[in-house]
C-alpha positions as CSV (number, residue, x, y, z in Angstrom):
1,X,0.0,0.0,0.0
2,X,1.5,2.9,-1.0
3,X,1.4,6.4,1.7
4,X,-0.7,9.2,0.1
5,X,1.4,12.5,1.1
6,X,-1.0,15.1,1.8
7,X,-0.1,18.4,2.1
8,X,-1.4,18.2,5.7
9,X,1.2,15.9,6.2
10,X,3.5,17.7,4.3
11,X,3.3,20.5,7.4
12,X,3.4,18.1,10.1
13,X,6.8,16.6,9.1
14,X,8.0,20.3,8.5
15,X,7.2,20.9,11.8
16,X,8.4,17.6,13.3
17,X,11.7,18.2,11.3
18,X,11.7,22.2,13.1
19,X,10.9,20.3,16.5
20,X,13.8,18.2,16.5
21,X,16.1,20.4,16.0
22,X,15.1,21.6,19.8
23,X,15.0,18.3,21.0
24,X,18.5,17.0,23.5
25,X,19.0,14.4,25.8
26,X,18.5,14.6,29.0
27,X,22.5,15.4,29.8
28,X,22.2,18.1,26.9
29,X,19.7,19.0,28.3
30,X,21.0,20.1,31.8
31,X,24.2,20.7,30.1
32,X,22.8,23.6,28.4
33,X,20.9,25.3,30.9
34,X,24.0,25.4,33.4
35,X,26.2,26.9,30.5
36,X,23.4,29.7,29.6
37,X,21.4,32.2,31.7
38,X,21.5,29.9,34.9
39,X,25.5,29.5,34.9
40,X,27.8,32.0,36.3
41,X,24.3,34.6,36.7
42,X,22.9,31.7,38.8
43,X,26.0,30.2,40.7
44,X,26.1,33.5,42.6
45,X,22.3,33.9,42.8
46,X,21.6,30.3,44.1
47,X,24.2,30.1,46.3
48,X,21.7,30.6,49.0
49,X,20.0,27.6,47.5
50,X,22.8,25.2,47.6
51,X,24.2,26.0,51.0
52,X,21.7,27.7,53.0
53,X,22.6,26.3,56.6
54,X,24.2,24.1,58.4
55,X,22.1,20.8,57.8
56,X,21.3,20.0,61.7
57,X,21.2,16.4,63.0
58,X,18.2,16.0,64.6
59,X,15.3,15.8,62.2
60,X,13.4,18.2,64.1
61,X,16.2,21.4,64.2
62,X,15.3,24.1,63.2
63,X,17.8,25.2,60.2
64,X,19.9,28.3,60.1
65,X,19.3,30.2,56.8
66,X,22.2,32.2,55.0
67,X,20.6,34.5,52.7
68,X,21.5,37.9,51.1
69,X,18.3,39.4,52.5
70,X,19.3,43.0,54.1
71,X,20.0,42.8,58.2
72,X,20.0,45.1,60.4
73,X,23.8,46.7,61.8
74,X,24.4,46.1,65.4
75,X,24.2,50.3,65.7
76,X,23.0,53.0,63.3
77,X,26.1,53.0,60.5
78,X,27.6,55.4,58.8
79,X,28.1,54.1,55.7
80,X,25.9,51.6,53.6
81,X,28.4,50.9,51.0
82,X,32.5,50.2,50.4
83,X,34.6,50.7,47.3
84,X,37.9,49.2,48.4
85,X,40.4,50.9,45.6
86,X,43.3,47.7,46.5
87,X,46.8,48.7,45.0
88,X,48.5,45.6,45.2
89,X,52.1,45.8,45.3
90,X,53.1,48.2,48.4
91,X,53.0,51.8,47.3
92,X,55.8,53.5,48.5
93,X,54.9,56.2,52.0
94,X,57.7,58.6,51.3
95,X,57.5,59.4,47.2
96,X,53.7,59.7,47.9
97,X,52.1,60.6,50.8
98,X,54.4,60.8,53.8
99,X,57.7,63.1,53.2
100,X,60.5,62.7,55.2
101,X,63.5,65.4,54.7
102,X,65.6,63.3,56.9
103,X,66.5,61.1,54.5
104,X,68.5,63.8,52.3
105,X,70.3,64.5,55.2
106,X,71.5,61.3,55.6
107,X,71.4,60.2,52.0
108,X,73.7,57.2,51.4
109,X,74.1,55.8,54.8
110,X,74.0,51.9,55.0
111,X,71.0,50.4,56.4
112,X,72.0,49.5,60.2
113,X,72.1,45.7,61.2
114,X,69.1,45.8,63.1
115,X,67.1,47.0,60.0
116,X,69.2,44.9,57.2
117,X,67.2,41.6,59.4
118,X,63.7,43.4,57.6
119,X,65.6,43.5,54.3
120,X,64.8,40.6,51.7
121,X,67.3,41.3,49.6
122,X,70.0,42.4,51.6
123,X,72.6,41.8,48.8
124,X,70.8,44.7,46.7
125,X,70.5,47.0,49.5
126,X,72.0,50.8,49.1
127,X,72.3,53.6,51.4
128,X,68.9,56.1,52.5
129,X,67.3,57.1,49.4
130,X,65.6,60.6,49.7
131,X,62.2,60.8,47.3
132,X,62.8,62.7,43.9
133,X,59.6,63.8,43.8
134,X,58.4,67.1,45.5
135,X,55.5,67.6,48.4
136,X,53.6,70.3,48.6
137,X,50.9,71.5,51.3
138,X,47.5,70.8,49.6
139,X,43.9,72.6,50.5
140,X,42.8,73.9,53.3
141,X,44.2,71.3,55.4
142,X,47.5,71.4,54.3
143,X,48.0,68.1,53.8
144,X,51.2,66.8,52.4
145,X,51.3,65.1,49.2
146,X,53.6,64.3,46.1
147,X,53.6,66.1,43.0
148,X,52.6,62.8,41.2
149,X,49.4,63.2,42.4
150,X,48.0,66.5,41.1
151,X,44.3,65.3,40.9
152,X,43.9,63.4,44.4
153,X,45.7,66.9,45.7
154,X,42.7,68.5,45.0
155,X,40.4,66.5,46.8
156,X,43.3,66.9,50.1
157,X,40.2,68.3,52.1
158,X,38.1,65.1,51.5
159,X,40.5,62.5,52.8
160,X,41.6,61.3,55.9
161,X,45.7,59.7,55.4
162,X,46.6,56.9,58.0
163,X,50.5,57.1,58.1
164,X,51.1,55.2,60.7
165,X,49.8,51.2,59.1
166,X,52.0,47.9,59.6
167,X,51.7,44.4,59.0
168,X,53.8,41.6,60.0
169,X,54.3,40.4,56.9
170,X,57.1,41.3,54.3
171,X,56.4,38.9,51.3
172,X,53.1,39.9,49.1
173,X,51.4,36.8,49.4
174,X,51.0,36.6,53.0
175,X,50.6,40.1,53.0
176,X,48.1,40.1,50.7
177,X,46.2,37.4,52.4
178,X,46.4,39.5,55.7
179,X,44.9,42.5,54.3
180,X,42.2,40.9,52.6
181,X,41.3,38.7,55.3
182,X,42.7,38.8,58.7
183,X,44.9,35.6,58.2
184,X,48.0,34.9,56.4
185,X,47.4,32.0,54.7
186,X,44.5,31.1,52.0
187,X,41.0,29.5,53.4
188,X,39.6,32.5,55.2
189,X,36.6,35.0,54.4
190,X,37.7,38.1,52.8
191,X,37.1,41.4,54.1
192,X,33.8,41.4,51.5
193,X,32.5,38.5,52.5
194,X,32.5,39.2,55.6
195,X,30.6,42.6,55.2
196,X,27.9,41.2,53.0
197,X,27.4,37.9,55.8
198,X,26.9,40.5,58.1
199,X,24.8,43.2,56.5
200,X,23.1,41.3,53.4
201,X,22.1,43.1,50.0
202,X,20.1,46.1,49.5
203,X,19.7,45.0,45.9
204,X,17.8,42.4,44.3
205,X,19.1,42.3,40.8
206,X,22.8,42.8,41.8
207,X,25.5,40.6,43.5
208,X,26.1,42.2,46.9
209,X,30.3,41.9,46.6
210,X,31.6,43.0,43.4
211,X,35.2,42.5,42.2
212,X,36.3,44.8,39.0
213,X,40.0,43.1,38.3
214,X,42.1,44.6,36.0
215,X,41.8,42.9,32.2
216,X,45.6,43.3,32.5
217,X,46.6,40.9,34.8
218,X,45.3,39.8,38.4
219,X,46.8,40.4,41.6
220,X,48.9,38.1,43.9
221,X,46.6,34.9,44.8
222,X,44.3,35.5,42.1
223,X,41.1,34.8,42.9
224,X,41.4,33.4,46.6
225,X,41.3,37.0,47.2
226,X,37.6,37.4,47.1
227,X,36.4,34.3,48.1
228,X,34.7,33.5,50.9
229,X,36.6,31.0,52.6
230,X,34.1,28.9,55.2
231,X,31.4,31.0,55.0
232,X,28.7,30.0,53.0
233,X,29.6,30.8,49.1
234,X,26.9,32.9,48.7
235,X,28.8,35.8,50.5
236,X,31.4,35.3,48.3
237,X,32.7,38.1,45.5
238,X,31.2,38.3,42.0
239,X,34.1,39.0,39.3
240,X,32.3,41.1,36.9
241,X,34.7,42.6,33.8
242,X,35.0,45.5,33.0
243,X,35.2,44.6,29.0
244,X,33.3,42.8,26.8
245,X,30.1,41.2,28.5
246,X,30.6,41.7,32.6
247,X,29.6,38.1,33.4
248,X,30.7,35.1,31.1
249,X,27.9,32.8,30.5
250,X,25.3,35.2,31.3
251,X,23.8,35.3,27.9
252,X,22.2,31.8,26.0
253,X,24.7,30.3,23.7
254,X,22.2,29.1,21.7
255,X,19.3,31.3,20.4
256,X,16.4,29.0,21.7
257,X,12.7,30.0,21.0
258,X,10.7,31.7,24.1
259,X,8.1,28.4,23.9
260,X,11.4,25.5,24.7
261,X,12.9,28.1,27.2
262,X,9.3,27.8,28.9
263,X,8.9,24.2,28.4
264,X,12.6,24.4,30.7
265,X,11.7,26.4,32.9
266,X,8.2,24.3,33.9
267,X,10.3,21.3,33.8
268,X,13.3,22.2,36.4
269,X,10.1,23.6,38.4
270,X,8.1,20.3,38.4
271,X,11.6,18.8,39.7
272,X,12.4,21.3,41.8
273,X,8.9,21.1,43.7
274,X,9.3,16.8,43.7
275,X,12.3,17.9,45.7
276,X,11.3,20.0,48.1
277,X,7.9,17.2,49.3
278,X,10.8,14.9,49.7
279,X,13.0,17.3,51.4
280,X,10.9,19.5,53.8
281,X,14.0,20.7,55.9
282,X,15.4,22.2,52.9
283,X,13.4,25.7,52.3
284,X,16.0,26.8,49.9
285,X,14.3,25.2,47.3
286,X,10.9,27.2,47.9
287,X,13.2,29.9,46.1
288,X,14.5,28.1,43.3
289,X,12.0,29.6,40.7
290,X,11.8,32.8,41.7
291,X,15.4,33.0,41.2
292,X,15.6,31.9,37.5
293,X,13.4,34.9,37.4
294,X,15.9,37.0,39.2
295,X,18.9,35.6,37.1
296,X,16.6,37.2,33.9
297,X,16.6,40.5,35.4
298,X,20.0,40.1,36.5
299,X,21.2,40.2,32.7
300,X,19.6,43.6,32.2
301,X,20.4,45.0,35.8
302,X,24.3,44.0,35.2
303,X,24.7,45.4,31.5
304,X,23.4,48.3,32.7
305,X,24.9,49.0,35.8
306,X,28.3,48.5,33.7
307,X,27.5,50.7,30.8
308,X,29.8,53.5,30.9
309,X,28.3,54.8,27.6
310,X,25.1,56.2,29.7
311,X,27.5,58.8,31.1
312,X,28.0,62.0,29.7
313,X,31.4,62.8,28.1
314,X,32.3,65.3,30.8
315,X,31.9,62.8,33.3
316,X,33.8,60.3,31.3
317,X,36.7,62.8,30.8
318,X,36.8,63.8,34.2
319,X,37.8,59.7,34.6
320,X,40.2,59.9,32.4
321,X,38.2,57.6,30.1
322,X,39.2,59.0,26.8
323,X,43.3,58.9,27.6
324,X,44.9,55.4,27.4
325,X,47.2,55.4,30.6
326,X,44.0,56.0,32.9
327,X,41.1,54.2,31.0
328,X,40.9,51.1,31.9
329,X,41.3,52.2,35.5
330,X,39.2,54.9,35.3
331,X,36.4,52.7,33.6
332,X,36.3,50.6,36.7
333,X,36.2,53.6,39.2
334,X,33.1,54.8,37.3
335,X,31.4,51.1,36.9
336,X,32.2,51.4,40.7
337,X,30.0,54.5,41.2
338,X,27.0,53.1,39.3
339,X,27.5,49.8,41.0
340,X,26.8,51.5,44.9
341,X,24.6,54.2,43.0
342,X,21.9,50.6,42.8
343,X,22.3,49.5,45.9
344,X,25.8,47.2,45.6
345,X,27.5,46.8,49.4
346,X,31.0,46.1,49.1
347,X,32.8,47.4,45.3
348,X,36.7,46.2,44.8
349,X,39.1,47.5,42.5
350,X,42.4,45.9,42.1
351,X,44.8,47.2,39.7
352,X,47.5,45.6,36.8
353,X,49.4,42.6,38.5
354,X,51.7,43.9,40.8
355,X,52.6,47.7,39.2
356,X,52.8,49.2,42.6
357,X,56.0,46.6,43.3
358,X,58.7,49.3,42.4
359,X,61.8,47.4,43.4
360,X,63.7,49.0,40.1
361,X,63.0,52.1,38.1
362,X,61.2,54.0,40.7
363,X,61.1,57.1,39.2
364,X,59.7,55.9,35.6
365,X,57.2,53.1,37.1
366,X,56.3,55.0,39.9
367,X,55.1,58.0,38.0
368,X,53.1,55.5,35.5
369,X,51.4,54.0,38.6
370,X,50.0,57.5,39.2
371,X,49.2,58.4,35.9
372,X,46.8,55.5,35.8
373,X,45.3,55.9,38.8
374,X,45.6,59.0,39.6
375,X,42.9,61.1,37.6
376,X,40.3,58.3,38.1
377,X,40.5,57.8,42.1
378,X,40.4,61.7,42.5
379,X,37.2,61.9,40.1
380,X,35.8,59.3,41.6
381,X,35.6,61.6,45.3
382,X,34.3,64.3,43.5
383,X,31.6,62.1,41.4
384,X,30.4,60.8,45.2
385,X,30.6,64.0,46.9
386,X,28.1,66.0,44.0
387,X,25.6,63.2,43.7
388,X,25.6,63.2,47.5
389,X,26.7,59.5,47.9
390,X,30.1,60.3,49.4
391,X,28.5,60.8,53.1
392,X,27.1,56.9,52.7
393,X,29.9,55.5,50.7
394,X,33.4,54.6,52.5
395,X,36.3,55.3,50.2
396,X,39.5,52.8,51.3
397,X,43.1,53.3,49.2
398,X,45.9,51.5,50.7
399,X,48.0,48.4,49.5
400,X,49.2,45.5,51.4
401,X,52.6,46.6,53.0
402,X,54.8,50.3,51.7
403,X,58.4,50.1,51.0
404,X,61.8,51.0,52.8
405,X,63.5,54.3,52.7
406,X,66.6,52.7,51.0
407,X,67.7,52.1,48.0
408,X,67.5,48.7,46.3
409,X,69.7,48.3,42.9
410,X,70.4,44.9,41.6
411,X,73.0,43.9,39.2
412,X,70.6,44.0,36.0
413,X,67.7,46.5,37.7
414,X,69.4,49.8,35.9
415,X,67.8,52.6,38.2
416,X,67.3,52.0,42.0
417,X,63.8,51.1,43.5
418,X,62.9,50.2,47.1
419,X,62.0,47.1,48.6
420,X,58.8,46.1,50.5
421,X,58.1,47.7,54.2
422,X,56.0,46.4,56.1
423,X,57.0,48.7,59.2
424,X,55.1,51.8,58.5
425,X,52.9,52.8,55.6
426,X,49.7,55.0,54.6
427,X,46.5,54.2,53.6
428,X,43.6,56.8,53.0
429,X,39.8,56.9,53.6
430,X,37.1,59.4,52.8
431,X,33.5,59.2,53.0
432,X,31.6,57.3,55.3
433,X,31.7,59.2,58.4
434,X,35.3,59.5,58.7
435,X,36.9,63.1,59.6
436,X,38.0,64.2,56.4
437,X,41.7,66.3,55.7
438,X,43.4,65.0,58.5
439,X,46.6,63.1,59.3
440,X,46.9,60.4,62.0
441,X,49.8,58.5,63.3
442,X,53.3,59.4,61.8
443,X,56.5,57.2,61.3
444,X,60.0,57.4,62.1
445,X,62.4,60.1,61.2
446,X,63.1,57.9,57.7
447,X,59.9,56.2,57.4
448,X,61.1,53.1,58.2
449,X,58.4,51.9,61.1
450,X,55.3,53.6,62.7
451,X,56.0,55.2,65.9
452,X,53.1,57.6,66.5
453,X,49.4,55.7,66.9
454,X,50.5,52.6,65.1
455,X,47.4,51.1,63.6
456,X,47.3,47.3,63.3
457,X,45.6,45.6,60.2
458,X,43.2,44.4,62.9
459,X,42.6,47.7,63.8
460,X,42.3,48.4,60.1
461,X,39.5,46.0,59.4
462,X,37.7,46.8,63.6
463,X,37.5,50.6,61.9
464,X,35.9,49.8,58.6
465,X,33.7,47.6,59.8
466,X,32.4,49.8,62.3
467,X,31.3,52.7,60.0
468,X,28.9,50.0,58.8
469,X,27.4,49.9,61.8
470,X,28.9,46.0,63.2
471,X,31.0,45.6,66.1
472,X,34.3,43.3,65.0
473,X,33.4,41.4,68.4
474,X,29.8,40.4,67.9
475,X,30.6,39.8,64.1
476,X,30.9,35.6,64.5
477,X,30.7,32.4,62.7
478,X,30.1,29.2,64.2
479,X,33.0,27.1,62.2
480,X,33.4,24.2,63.5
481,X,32.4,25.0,67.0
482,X,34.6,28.0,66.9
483,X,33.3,31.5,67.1
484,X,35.2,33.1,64.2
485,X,35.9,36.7,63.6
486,X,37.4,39.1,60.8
487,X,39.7,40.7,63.2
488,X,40.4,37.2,65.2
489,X,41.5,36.5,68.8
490,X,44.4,39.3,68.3
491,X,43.7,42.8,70.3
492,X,41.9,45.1,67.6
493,X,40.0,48.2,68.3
494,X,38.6,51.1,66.5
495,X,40.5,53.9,65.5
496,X,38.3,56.4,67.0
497,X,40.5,59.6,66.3
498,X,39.5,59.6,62.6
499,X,36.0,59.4,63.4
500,X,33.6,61.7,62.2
């Protein structure tokens, strides 16, 4: 018998032919969906879903939820929001913000031997190396600051210079690890991760803890820097780029019609409710659909938040946006603004590799790290201050260690640079209730270690934390039957001087 072909049937294979072309296997299937709009969007919006609590024993414990909903400060803050401006690599104190005239004077003499113990590379070391570069009295509160900084000069009256940091550390590594997290060793919650476990999110389409690395390179410990350690991974950073698309995998890789993107969606739902009658101690899942939802609106909230092109050009010149030495940085230090501008808590910025690591040519590298940054840090105080967000917004610019006030010159290193000093340094904050154009602590006559209100790391992260409204003692985490802190079992307290 031979099959009459219709023109109805003509249609229906058409169609079956289009259908198939939709149709995976099961693996595809899930393989898909995890590599489109609910991978890298969702792996930070579900976290909550996937580790919500500690799973208690008993079957009748009552489950402790970790969520990014906001929570309320211990005491009324004074800041809602961060932008940590990192410069990895040690800046050097005495070429930028804390001159010391002493050391023309006594330009040339060896390091004694009590100091050449805190010097790595002992066999490069010179004599006292006075700064090349001129400070001038700045603003009305006659701050001091180097002539490689013209455009942070001018916000002198707005920013509140610490020079009296340490660490304990002299290699970046551990260094870096202390500064971000309070421990000198990888494993721990960062800084971030800390503030968002403690505060939450004020925005729903947005990751809480933002990390804008530099396209150029990443820092020292890459990404362990923003992780969040044993706290739950939800409170860990989101790396969003600052080029190109700011979250891989956030967009379908395949162009799939609305009607099989539905038929998806209904599916995971159908197993995602099977899951939860089976798994009643697990209210995670009650928000599993809701946040495929959010993950949508996520794609439009990120792009946006991102696009520097909504700006107007005098606010992208006044970055530095349109001259190559300060774009990309400048870029981020905007993306940074429109990030807290919609409700983001904690914004980082770390900078090219390690550019601030001037053990050679300290004049020539030196002066580009300032040229990069310079322009785009100062605009971005001014940017906060008009649209009123400075008063809400803490401002933090410091690096993991300073340098020495000696020379370092190795055999093949041409011009001399310095090496890392972990004795004394300066960091800066503005914003956020913190006096602004003022000086606190000092070091020695050389700059060689803090003598004058030294200010601990600890001390460091106690302060921060407490212009957002969380005392560093109450801050805990049960891990492993341990109450653990940000600033540890090491004395820490807030430096109360600096305090608006």
């Amino acid at each position: 018998m031979h099959r009459v072909e219709t023109r109805s049937n003509r249609v229906s294979h058409s169609a079956t032919r289009d259908a198939r072309e939709f149709l995976v296997s099961r693996r595809d299937f899930f393989s898909r969906v995890g590599d489109g709009l609910f991978g890298a969007a969702l792996a930070y919006l579900l976290g909550a879903d996937l580790f919500p609590y500690n799973v208690a024993l008993a079957s009748n414990a009552s489950p402790k939820v970790y969520d990014l909903k906001p929570r309320r400060p211990h005491f009324e803050p004074k800041a809602k929001a961060v932008i940590h401006l990192f410069m990895n690599g040690g800046p050097s104190q005495v070429d930028l913000f804390d001159p010391k005239p002493s050391l023309k004077k006594y330009e040339g003499q060896p390091p004694s031997r009590e100091l050449a113990n805190d010097i790595e590379f002992i066999e490069q070391a010179g004599g006292l190396m006075p700064s090349p570069f001129k400070f001038s009295k700045r603003g009305d509160s006659g701050i001091e600051l180097s002539e490689l900084m013209p455009h942070l000069s001018q916000q002198a009256d707005n920013i509140s210079l610490i020079r009296s940091m340490f660490t304990t550390h002299f290699n970046h590594e551990p260094a870096v690890y202390f500064m971000q997290t309070g421990r000198a060793f990888s494993g721990s919650p960062c800084l971030g991760s800390w503030v968002v476990y403690g505060l939450g999110s004020e925005s729903q389409n947005l990751p809480a803890y933002v990390v804008l690395d530099d396209p150029k390179g990443l820092p020292v410990n890459g990404i362990q820097n923003w992780q969040s350690g044993w706290l739950p991974p939800v409170y860990q950073g989101t790396r969003m780029r600052s080029e190109g698309a700011p979250l891989l995998n956030l967009q379908l890789q395949e162009d799939f019609p609305s009607p099989v993107l539905d038929v998806a969606r209904a599916i995971l739902n159908r197993l995602d409710t099977a899951h939860r009658v089976e798994r009643p101690l697990y209210p995670q899942l009650d928000a599993r659909i809701a946040s495929y939802e959010l993950a949508a609106r996520m794609q439009l909230s990120a792009t946006d938040a991102l696009d520097t092109s909504q700006e107007s050009e005098q606010t992208r010149e006044m970055y530095g946006l349109n001259q190559e030495v300060s774009a990309s940085y400048g870029r981020r230090c905007l993306m940074a603004r429109r990030l807290v501008e919609r409700g983001v808590r904690f914004v980082q910025i770390y900078i090219e590799s390690q550019i601030w690591d001037n053990h050679s040519n300290l004049q020539k590298d030196l002066r580009y790290c300032c040229e990069k940054t310079d322009r785009p840090v100062a605009a971005l105080l001014k940017d906060l201050k008009q649209r009123g967000l400075l008063d809400s917004t803490l401002v933090v610019w410091g690096g993991e260690f300073g340098r020495l006030p000696f020379s370092q010159v190795g055999p093949d290193q041409g011009n001399a640079g310095r090496d890392h000093g972990p004795g004394g340094f300066t960091v800066w904050l503005a914003g956020g209730g913190i006096k602004a154009g003022m000086v606190y602590g000092a070091t020695d006559e050389i700059g060689y270690k803090a003598v004058e209100n030294p200010v601990s790391v600890h001390d460091f992260h106690a302060t921060l934390l407490h212009q957002l409204g969380m005392n560093h003692r109450d801050l805990v985490y049960d891990h492993h039957g341990l109450n653990e802190r940000l600033t540890g079992v090491e004395p820490a307290r807030v430096v109360e001087e600096i305090l608006a």
